[in-house]
N, C-alpha and C positions, 0 to 999 in steps of 0.2 A: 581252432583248437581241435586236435585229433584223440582217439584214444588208443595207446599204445599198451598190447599186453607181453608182456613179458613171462615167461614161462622157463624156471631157472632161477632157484634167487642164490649163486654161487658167486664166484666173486665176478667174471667177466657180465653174466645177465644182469645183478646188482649195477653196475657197473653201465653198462648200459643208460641205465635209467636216467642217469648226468644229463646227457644232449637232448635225450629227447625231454626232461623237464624245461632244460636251459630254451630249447625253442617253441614252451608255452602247450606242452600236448600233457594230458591226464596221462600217468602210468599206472599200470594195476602189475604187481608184481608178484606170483604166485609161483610157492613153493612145490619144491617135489616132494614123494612123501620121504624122502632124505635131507628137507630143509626147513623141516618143521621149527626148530631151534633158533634158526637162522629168522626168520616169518616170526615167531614170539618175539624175540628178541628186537629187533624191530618194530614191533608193535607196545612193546613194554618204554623203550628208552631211546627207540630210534637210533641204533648201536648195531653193526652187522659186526657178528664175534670175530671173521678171519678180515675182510677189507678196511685197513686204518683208516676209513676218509670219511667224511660225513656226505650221508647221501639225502637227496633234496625231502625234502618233509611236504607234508601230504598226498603220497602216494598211496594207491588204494593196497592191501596188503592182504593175500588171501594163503590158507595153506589148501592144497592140491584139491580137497573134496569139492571147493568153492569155485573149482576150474570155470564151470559154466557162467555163474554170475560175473565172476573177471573179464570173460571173454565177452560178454553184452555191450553191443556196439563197438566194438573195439575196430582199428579199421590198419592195422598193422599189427601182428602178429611174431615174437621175438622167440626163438628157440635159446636157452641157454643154458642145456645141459649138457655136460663133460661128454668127449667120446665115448665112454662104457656107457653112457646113459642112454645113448641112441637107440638100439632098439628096444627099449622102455617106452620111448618118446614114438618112436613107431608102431608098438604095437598097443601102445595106453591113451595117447592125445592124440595123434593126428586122425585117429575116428572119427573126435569129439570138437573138430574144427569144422568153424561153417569156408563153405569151397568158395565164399567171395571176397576171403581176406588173404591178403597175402602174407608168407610167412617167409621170413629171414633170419639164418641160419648164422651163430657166430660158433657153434663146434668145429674143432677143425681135427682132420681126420680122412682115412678112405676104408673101403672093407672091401671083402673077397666077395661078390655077387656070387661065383660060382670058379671054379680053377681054373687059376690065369686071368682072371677077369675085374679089375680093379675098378669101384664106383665107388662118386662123391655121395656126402649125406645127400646133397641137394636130388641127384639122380633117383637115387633110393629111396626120399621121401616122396617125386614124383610118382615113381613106378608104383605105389602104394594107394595114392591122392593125384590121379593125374586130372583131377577139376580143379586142382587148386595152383597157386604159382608162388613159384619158390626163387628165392636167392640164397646168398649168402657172403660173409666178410671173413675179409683176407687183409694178414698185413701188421707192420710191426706196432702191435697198441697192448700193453699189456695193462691191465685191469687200473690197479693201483692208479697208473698216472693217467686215464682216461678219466675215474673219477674226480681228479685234482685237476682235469682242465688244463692239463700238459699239450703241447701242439704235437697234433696225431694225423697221422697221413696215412690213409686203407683203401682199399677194392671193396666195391660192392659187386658181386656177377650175377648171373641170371641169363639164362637163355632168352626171356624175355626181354631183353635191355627198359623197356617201359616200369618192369617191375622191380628193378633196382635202381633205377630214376628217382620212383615211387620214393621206394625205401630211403635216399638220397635228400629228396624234398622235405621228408619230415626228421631228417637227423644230422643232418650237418650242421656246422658251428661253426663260429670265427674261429674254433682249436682244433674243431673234428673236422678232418679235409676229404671227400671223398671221390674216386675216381669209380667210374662205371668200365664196366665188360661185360663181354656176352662169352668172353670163355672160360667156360666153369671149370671145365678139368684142368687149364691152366691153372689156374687162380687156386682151386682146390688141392691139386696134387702138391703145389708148392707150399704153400702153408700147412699141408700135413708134413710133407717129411722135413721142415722146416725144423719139428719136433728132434724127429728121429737124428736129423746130422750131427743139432744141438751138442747131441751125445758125444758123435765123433768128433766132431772140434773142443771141445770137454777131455774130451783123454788126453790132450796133449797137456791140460791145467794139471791132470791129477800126475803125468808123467813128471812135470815138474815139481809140484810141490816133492812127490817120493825123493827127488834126485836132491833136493833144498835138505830133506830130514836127512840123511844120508850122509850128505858133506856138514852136516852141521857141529861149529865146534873144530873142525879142519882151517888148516888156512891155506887160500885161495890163491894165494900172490897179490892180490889187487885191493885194496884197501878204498873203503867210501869214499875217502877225500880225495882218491885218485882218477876217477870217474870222471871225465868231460859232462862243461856243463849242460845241462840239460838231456844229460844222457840218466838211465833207466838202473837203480841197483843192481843190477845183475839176477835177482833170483825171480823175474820172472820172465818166461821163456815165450818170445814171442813170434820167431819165427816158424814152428813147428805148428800152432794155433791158426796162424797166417794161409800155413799149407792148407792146412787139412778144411779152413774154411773155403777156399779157394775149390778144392778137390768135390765138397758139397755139393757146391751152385752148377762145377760141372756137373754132376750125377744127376742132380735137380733138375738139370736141362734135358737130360738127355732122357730121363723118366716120361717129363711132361711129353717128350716129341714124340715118345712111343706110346703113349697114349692117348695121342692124336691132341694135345692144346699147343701154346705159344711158348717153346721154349723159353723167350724171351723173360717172359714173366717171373722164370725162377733165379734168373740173374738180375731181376729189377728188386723194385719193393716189397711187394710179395715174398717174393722167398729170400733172397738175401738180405732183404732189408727185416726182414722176422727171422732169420737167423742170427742174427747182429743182437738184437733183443736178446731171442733167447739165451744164448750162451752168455750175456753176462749176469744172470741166476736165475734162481727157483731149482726147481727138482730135478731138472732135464740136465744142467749144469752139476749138480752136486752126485749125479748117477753116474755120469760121464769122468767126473773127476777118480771116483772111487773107485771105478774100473780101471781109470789110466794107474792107478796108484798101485794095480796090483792085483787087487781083491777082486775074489770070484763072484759070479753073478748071486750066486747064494748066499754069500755073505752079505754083499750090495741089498739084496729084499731086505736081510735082517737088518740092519741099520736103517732102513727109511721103510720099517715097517707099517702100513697105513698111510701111506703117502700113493696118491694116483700117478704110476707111471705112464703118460700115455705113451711116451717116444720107444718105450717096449715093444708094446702092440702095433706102434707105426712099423717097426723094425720088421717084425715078425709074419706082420699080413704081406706087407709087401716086399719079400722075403723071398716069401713062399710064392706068390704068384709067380716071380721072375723065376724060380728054380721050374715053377709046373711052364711056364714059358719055353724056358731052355730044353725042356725034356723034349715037348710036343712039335717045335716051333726051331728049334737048334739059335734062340738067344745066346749071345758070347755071356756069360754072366761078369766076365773080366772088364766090362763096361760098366761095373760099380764094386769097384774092387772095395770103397771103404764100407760099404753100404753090408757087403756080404764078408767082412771084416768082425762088425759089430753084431751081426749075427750072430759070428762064432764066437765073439765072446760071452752072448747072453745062452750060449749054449755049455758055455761054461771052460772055452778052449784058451784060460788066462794064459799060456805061455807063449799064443801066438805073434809073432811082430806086428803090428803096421805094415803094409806092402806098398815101401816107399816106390819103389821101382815101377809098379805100374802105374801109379799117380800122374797125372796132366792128361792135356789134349791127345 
């Protein structure tokens, strides 16, 4: 038996905790000082307020102050806080880490190092801690049905490959599947903008539901009972969805190659297969809808006010990079036409089309 600490008790680090209980390791599961709530509550009734599932019982349970005692003996090390929380997590705990445990990263996300210059957490938490060794997880598992012990198929990467082996040995499951890499900005860049596409294949749901309110009450010519069997009521649109997820994996690919990982990665599991996830809901879904629907990006804040948007900030970091690319470097940016699409719409430019025309290979 190992001891596993977890650092994040949100829903995905919560979450966590499942396999490595299920394959017999201690977890010590410690709050940020933003899950204080989350850490009582847990400790009062064994009840996490946002994750429905019930999580394994006797888990060590500390809030943030208690960091050190959590981390005593601990011999795997779980990052599990949102991408805004990352440099918190950088500039608060990876001080207070001892350099002979390894730590694995399930934030997903990239950031600006410096203009034009795009690094994974993993990178950044090395370049910080390079005594210590890092991974991280990629891949379509969304919280919920990991703690329910749903069959899950992920990436572990790590420059290291021993240290995501590591991490592999004490966390896999008969439900939890895990495949190792040693290409991190693959693995990495796809599962970030996995976020961000989410979005743009999302606008084609809100485009339709708008066109459903619209005709509603009209008559169509085509009546329910006249529908071939097995065929689809009509109001929801699936071909436009179809494109634009297609249109992602390309951009995905072509991201990763220019960031020197395996393209390949963002048309596997990794990226298209957590794009598949995400688009069908949570926040990343219901942004994307409200955009296709019309509404300006200001309006879209005000309705999911206090909701963590990450695929914003996916959008906008690497955005920006590609434009400081193109300026310095003469990148086409027309080699991600949706990508700089969704930009403009979070820049507020709703009357823009889609630019079906440059869409494919």
């Amino acid at each position: 038996m190992s001891l596993v600490c977890i650092i994040g008790s949100g829903l995905m680090g919560s979450a966590m905790s499942v396999p490595a209980v299920d394959n017999g390791h201690q977890v010590n599961l410690v709050g940020t000082p933003l899950d204080r709530h989350i850490i009582e509550s847990l400790r009062q009734n064994g009840v996490h307020p946002t994750l429905p599932c019930k999580l394994p019982e006797n888990m060590g349970l500390f809030q943030f102050e208690q960091l050190e005692q959590a981390l005593s003996g601990a011999e795997l090390i779980i990052c599990g806080v949102s991408s805004f929380g990352v440099d918190w997590f950088a500039r608060e705990v990876l001080p207070q880490l001892p350099s002979a445990v390894p730590l694995i990263n399930v934030t997903k996300g990239l950031r600006e190092a410096e203009p034009g210059v795009l690094q994974s957490f993993p990178q950044y938490f090395s370049a910080i801690r390079p005594d210590m060794a890092f991974a991280a997880i990629g891949g379509p598992c969304t919280s919920y049905e990991l703690a329910e012990r749903r069959q899950t198929l992920v990436y572990f990467c790590s420059e290291k490959t021993s240290t995501a082996e590591f991490a592999r040995k004490l966390l896999q499951t008969n439900y939890y599947h895990i495949v190792v890499t040693d290409d991190v900005i693959g693995l990495e860049c796809s599962v970030a903008m996995k976020n961000a596409y989410a979005m743009g294949v999302s606008l084609a749901i809100g485009m339709s539901e708008k066109e459903n309110e619209e005709s509603a009450g009209k008559k169509t010519g085509v009546r329910q009972n006249q529908l071939i069997s097995g065929a689809h009521d009509g109001r929801l649109h699936y071909n436009p969805q179809a494109a634009l997820f297609g249109q992602s994996c390309v951009e995905m690919r072509r991201l990763v190659r220019l960031l020197g990982g395996n393209g390949d990665l963002a048309g596997g599991i990794p990226g298209a297969g957590d794009l598949y996830v995400t688009v069908f809901g949570g926040r990343t879904r219901r942004l994307g809808t409200l955009l296709g629907k019309g509404l300006s990006y200001a309006e879209v804040k005000k309705k999911l006010a206090g909701v963590t948007l990450e695929a914003v900030a996916v959008i906008e970091t690497v955005s920006a990079a590609l434009r400081h690319r193109a300026a310095k470097n003469g990148l086409d940016l027309h080699q991600f036409p949706l990508l700089m699409h969704m930009e403009s719409l979070l820049k507020g430019n709703t009357g823009k089309k889609l630019p079906w025309k440059q869409f494919g290979e």
